[in-house]
C-alpha positions as CSV (number, residue, x, y, z in Angstrom):
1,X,0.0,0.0,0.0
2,X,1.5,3.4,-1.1
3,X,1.3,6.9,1.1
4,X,-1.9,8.8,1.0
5,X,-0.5,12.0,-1.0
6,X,-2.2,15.5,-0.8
7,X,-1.4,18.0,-3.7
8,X,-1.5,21.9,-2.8
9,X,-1.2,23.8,-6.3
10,X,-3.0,27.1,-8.1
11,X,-5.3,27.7,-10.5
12,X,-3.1,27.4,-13.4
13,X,-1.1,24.4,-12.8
14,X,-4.0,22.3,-12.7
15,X,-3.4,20.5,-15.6
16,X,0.1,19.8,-14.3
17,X,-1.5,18.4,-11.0
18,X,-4.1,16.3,-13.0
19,X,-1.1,14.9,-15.1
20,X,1.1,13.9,-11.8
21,X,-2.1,12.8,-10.2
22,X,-3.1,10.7,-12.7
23,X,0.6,8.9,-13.0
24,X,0.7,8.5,-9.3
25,X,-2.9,7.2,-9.3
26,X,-2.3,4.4,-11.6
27,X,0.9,3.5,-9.3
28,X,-0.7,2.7,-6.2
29,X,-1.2,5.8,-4.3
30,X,-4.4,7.8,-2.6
31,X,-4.4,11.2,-4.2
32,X,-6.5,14.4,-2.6
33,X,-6.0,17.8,-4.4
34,X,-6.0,21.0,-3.0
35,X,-6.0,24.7,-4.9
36,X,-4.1,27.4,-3.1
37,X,-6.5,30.0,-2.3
38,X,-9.5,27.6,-1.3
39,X,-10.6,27.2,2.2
40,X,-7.9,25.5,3.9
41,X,-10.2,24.2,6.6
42,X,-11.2,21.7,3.5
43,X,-7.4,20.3,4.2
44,X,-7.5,16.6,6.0
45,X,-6.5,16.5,9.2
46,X,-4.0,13.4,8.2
47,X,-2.2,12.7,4.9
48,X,1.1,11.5,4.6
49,X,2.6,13.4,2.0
50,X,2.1,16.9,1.3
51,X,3.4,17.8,-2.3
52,X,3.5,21.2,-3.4
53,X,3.4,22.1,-7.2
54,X,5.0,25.5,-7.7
55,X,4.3,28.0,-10.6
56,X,4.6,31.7,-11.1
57,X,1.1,31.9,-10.1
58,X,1.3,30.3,-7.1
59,X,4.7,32.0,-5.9
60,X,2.7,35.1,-6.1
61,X,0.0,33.6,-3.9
62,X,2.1,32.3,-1.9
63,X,3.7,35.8,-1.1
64,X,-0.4,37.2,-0.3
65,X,-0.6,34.4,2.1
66,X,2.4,32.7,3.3
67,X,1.2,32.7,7.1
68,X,-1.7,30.1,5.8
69,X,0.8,28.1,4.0
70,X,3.4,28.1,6.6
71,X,0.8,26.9,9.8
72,X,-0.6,24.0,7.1
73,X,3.2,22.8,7.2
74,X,3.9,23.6,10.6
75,X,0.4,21.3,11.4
76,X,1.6,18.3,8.6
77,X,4.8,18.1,9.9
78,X,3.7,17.8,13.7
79,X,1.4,15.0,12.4
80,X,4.4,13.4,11.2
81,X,3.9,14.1,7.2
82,X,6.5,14.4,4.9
83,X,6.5,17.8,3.1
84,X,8.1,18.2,-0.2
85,X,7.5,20.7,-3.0
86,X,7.9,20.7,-7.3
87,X,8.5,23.6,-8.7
88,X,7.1,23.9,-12.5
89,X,8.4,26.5,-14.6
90,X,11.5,27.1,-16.5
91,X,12.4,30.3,-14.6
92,X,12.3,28.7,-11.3
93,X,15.6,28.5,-9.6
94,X,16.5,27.8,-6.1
95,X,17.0,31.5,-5.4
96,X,13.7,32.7,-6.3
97,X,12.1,30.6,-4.1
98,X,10.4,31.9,-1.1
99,X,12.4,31.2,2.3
100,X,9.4,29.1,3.2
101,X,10.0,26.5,0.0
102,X,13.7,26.4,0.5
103,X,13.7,23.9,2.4
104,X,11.4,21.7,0.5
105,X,12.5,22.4,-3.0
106,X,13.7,18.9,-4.1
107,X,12.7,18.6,-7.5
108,X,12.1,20.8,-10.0
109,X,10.5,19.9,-13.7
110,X,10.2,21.5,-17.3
111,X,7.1,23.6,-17.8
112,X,6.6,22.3,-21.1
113,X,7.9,18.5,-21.1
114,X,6.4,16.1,-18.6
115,X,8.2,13.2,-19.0
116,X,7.1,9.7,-17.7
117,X,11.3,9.6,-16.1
118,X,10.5,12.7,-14.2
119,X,7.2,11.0,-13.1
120,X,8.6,8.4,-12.3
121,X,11.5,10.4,-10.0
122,X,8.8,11.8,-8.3
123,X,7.1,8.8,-7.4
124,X,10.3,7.7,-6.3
125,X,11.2,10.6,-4.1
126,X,7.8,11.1,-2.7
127,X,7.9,7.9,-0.3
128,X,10.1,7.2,2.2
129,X,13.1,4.8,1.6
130,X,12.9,1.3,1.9
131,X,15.4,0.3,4.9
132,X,15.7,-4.3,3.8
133,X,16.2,-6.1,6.6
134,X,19.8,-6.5,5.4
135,X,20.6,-10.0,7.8
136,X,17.6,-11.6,6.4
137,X,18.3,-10.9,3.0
138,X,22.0,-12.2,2.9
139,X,20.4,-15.1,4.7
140,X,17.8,-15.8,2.0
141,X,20.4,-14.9,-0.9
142,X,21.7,-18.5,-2.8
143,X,25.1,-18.7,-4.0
144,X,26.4,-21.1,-6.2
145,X,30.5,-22.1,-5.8
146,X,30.5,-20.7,-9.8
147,X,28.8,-17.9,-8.8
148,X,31.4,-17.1,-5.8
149,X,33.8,-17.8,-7.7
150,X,32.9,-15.1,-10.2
151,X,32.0,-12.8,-7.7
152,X,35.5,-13.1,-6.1
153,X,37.4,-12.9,-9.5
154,X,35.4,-9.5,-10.1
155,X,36.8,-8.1,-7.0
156,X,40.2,-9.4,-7.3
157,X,40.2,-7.4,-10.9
158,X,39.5,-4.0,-8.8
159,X,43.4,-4.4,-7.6
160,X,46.6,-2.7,-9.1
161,X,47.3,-5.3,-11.8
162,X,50.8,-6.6,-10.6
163,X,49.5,-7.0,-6.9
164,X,46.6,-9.3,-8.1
165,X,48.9,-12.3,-7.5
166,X,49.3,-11.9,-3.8
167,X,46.2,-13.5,-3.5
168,X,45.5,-17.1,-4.0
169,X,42.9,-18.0,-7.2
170,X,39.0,-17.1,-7.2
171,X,38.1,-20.9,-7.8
172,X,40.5,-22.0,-4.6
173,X,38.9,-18.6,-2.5
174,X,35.2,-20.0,-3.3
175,X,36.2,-23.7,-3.4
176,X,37.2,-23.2,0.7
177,X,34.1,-21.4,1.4
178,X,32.1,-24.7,0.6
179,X,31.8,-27.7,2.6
180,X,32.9,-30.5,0.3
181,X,29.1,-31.6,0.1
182,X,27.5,-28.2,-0.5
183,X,26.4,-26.9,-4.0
184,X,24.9,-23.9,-2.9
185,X,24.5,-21.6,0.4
186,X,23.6,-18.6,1.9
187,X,25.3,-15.1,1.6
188,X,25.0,-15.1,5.7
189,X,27.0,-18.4,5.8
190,X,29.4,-17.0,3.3
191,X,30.2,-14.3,5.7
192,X,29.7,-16.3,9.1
193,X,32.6,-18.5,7.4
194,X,35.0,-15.9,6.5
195,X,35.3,-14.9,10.0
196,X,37.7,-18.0,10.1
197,X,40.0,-16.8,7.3
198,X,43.1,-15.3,6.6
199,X,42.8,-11.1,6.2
200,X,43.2,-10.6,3.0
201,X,41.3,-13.7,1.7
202,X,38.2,-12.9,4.4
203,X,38.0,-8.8,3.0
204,X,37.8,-10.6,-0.8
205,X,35.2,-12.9,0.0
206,X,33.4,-10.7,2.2
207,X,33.1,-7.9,-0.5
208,X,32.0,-10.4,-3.2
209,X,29.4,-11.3,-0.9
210,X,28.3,-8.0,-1.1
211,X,29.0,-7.2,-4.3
212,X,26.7,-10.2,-5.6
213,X,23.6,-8.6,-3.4
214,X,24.0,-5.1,-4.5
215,X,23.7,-6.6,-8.1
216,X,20.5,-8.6,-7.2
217,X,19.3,-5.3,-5.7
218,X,19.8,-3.4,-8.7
219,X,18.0,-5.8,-10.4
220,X,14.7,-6.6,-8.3
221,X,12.5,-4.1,-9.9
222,X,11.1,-3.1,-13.3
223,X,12.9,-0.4,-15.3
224,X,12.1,2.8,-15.4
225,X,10.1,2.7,-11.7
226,X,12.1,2.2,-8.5
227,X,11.9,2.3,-4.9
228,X,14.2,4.7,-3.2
229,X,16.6,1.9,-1.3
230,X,18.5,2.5,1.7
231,X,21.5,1.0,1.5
232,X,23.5,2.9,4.5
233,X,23.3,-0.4,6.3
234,X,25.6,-2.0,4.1
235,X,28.4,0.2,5.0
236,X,29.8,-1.6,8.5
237,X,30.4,-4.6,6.9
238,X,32.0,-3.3,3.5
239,X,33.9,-0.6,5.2
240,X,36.9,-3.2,6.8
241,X,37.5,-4.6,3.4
242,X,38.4,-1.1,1.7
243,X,40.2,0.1,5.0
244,X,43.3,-1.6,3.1
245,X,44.0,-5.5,2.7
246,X,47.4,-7.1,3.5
247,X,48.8,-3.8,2.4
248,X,47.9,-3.8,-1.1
249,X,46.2,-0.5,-2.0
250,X,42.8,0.3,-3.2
251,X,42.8,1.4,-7.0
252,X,41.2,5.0,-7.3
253,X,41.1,7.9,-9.6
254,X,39.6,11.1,-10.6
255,X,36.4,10.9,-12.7
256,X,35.7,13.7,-15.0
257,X,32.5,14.6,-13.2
258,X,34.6,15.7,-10.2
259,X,34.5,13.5,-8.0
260,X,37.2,10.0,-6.9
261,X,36.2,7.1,-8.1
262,X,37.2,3.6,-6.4
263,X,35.7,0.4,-7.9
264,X,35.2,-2.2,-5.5
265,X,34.0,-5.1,-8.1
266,X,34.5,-5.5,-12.2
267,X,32.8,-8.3,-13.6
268,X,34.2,-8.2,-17.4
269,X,36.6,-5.9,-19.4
270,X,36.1,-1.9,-20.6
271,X,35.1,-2.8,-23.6
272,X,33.0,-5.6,-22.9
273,X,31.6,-4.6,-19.4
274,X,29.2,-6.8,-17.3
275,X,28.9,-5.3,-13.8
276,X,30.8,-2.9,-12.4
277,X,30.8,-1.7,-8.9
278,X,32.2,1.8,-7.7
279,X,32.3,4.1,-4.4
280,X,32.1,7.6,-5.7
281,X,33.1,10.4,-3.0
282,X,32.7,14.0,-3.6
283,X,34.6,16.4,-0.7
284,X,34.8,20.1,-0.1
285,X,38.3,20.1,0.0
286,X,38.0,19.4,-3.7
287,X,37.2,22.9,-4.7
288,X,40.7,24.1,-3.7
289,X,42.0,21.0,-6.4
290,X,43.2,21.8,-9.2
291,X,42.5,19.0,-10.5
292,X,39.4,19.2,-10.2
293,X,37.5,22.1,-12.4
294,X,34.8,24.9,-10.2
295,X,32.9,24.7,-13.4
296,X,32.2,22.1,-15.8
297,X,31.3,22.6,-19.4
298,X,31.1,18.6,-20.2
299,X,28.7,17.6,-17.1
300,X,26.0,16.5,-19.3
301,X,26.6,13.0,-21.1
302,X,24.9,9.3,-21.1
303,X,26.8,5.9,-20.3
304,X,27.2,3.1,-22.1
305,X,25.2,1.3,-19.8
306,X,22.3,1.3,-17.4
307,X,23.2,2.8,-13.8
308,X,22.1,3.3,-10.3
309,X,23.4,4.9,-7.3
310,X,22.4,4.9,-3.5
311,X,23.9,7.5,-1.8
312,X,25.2,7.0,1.5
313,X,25.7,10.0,2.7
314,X,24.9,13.9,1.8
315,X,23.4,14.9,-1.5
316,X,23.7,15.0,-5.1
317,X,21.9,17.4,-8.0
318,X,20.7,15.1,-10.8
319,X,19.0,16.8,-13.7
320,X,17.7,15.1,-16.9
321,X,18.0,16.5,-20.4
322,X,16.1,15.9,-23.9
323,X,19.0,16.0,-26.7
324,X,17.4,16.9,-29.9
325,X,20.3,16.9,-33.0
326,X,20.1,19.8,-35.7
327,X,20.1,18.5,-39.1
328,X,19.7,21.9,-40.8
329,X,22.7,23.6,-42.2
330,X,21.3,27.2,-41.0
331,X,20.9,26.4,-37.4
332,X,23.1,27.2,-34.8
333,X,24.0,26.5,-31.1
334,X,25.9,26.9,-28.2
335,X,26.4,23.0,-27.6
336,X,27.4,20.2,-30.0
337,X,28.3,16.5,-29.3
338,X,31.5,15.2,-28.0
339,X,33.2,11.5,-28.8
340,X,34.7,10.1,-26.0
341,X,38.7,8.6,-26.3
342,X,39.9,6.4,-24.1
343,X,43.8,5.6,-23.6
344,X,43.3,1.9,-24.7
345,X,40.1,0.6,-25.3
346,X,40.7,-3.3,-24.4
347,X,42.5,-3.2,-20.9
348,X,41.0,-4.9,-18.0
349,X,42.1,-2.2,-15.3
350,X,39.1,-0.9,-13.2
351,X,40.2,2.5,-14.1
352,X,42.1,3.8,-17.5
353,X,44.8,6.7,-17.1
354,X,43.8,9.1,-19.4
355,X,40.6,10.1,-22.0
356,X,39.5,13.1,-23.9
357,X,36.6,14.2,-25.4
358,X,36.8,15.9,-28.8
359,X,34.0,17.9,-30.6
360,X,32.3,16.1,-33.3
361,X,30.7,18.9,-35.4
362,X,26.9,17.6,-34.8
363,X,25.1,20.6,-32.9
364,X,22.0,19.9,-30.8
365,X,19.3,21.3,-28.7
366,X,19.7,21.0,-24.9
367,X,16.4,21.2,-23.1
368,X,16.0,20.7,-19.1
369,X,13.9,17.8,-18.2
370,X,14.4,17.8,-14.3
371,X,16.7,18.6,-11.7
372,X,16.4,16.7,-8.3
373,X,17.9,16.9,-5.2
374,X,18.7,13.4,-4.2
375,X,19.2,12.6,-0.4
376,X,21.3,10.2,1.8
377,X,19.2,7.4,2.2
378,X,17.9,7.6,-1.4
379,X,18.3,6.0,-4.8
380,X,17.7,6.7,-8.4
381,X,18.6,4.8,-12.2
382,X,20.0,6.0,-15.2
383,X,18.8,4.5,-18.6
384,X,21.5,3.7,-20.8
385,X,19.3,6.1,-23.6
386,X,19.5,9.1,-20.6
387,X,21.5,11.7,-21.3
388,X,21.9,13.4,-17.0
389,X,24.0,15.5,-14.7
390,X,25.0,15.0,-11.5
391,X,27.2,17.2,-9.0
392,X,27.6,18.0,-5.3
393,X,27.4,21.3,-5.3
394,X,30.8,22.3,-3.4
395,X,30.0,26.0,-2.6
396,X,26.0,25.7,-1.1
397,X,26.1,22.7,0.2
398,X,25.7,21.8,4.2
399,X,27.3,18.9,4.0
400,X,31.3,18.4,3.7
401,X,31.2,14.9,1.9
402,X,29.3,12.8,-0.4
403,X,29.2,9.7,-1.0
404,X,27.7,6.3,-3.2
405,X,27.5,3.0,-4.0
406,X,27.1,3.2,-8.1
407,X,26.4,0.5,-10.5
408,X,26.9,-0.3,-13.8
409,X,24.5,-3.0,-15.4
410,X,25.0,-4.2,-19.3
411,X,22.3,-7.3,-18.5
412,X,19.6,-3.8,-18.0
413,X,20.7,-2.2,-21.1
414,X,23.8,-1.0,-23.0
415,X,24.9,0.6,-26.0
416,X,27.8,1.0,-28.1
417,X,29.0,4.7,-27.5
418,X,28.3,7.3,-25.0
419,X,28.0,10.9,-25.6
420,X,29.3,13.8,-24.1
421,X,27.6,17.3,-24.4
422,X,30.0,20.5,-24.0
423,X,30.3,24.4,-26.0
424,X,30.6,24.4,-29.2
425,X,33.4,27.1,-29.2
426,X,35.9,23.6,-28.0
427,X,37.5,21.2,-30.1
428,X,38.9,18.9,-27.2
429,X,39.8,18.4,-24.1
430,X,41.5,15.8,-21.8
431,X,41.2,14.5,-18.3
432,X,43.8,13.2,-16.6
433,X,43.0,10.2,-14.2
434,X,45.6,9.7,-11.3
435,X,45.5,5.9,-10.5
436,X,47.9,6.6,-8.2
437,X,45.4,8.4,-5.6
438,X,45.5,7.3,-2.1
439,X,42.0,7.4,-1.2
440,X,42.4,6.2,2.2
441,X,41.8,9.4,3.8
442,X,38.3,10.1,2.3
443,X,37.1,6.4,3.2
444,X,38.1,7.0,6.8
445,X,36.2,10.1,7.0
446,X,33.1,8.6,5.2
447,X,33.2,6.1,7.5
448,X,33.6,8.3,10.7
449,X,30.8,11.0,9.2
450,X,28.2,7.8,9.1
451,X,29.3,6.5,12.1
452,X,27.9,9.6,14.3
């Protein structure tokens, strides 16, 4: 059963509230709708969720009577219901907002373009997280010895290449985790057993373990309509096995999106990518970096393959974008496409030292779908088709670090290329990836921020 949701908006974004109400409707949840300017005494006494749709119009109405507005919060948030607010307009911006919506300002649409992803977001957003009941779930989880063994060879691939051979095989790592008559077990056994093991070999098997679930969690539901999952209670047990392992030293680098990147499981090669498993963490001691750029002409681009990230701690602006390529030879813009080079296509190495993107000549359109705030504690997908931004906003941001468990998924959906958007007015430009990054540091202070 989904949350009873009451929509507040005016007069003339009624069709916009009819269009979210409907979508929502057909998902599962108990709409009410409310105009701003009726009689709030028509409000429910208890609702869940109050969702605010924003327009021009309704800014204005809120300004004649914000007291009204502001003691309807005040009352749904004593009763315990979650408050959040869309904003519908392309002049919107987080500035213009009165100080009574800042807080609640989490996702923010195109006046003009609906789309069933930003639907979809909103359903997402709109409900509290699902917390799993993580012991019962590694307890119900079957895993095969080939499936183990798998598992552990994709973590074993996230290590500096000539260090790999400190460590014994995957097939003799999962072969010691069975009994000799076993065929298949539990993840919670897996891990109850690798308390007995060496170091190393018990970190290995231990993220594999959890590598394997966050894969079957990425792959539960349907595309294109998720559950926000929680997946902060992962951390205490995943933690120990990046907090270094015999000595041998996490691979990391910086990603061109600005943030460090350290894979934790790789299930395939670059080129012909299965799975792939990486912690991303953005910090505020990054803006002072030169390596890493205030501004970012390239931020919008797709992926080869379909994603999602739960983020773990602080925040992250996603915003979704409809590419439209000009044909005509008359028309003009500011953006064009970018190809992507990599340093050598057909490596196996969790992370490559170098790329570049370099302007392709084909200009296109760049329209604003959505941009959502997306919480600690919350999840959201990228179609391999999506073409998104995401950044943690260094200078406004409350929080000092940012952090998530990102997937990629070919078995959801891939494609040959990926696409980089930047200005016209630049041919190319490269990125330098450091692979040799000590990200110990950041992991310790991830660990000690969701630790309080």
């Amino acid at each position: 059963m989904r949350p009873t949701v009451f929509i507040c908006h005016s007069k003339d974004s009624s069709d916009h509230a009819l269009v979210i109400a409907s979508f929502l409707a057909a998902r599962g949840f108990e709409l009410k709708r409310f105009c701003i300017g009726d009689n709030y005494a028509t409000v429910p006494k208890r609702f869940e969720i109050l969702l605010f749709l924003s327009t021009d119009e309704a800014l204005d109405q809120v300004g004649k009577s914000e007291s009204s507005i502001r003691r309807l919060v005040e009352a749904a948030t004593r009763l315990g219901t979650r408050v959040f607010n869309v904003a519908v307009s392309p002049k919107l911006s987080a500035n213009r907002l009165p100080p009574l919506y800042l807080p609640l300002a989490k996702l923010f649409m195109s006046e003009t373009n609906i789309s069933e992803r930003t639907l979809s977001l909103l359903a997402q957003l709109i409900q509290p997280a699902i917390k799993p009941d993580f012991d019962a779930e590694l307890e119900a989880m079957r895993v095969s010895k080939a499936e183990l063994t798998s598992l552990v060879e994709g973590v074993i691939r996230t290590f500096p290449e000539d260090r790999r051979l400190a460590f014994e095989s995957a097939s003799v790592i999962a072969a010691k985790a069975f009994s000799k008559s076993a065929a298949i077990t539990s993840g919670g056994e897996l891990l109850r057993h690798s308390t007995n093991r060496e170091s190393a070999e018990r970190s290995i098997l231990v993220r594999a373990v959890l590598c394997g679930y966050i894969i079957d969690l990425a792959r539960r539901e349907p595309l294109g309509f998720t559950n926000s999952i929680d997946l902060r209670s992962i951390w205490p047990i995943l933690y120990p096995t990046l907090s270094g392992v015999s000595g041998i030293p996490l691979t990391a680098s910086y990603g061109s999106q600005r943030f460090i990147t350290i894979p934790i499981f790789l299930n395939g090669t670059n080129k012909n990518l299965k799975e792939l498993i990486r912690l991303h963490i953005w910090d505020t001691s990054f803006i002072d970096d030169s390596r890493f750029r205030t501004d970012n002409p390239f931020a919008i681009h797709s992926h080869r393959f379909y994603a999602k990230s739960w983020i773990l701690k602080g925040e992250l602006v996603n915003s979704f974008f409809s590419i439209r390529e000009l044909e005509g030879e008359n028309e003009e813009s500011e953006f064009s496409f970018f190809d992507v080079v990599w340093d050598d296509e057909h490596n196996e190495k969790a992370d490559r030292l170098r790329s570049a993107v370099i302007n392709s000549g084909r200009l296109v359109r760049v329209t604003r779908e959505s941009t959502a705030v997306i919480q600690e504690g919350q999840s959201y997908e990228i179609d391999h088709t999506a073409f998104h931004s995401s950044f943690f906003d260094y200078e406004r941001s409350s929080q000092a670090l940012t952090a998530s468990i990102f997937i990629f998924d070919a078995t959801r959906g891939h494609d040959d290329r990926t696409d980089v958007v930047g200005p016209t007015s630049i041919e190319r430009f490269s990125v330098e990836r450091d692979i040799a990054l000590d990200p110990q540091g950041y992991i310790e202070k991830l660990n000690f921020q969701l630790g309080r």
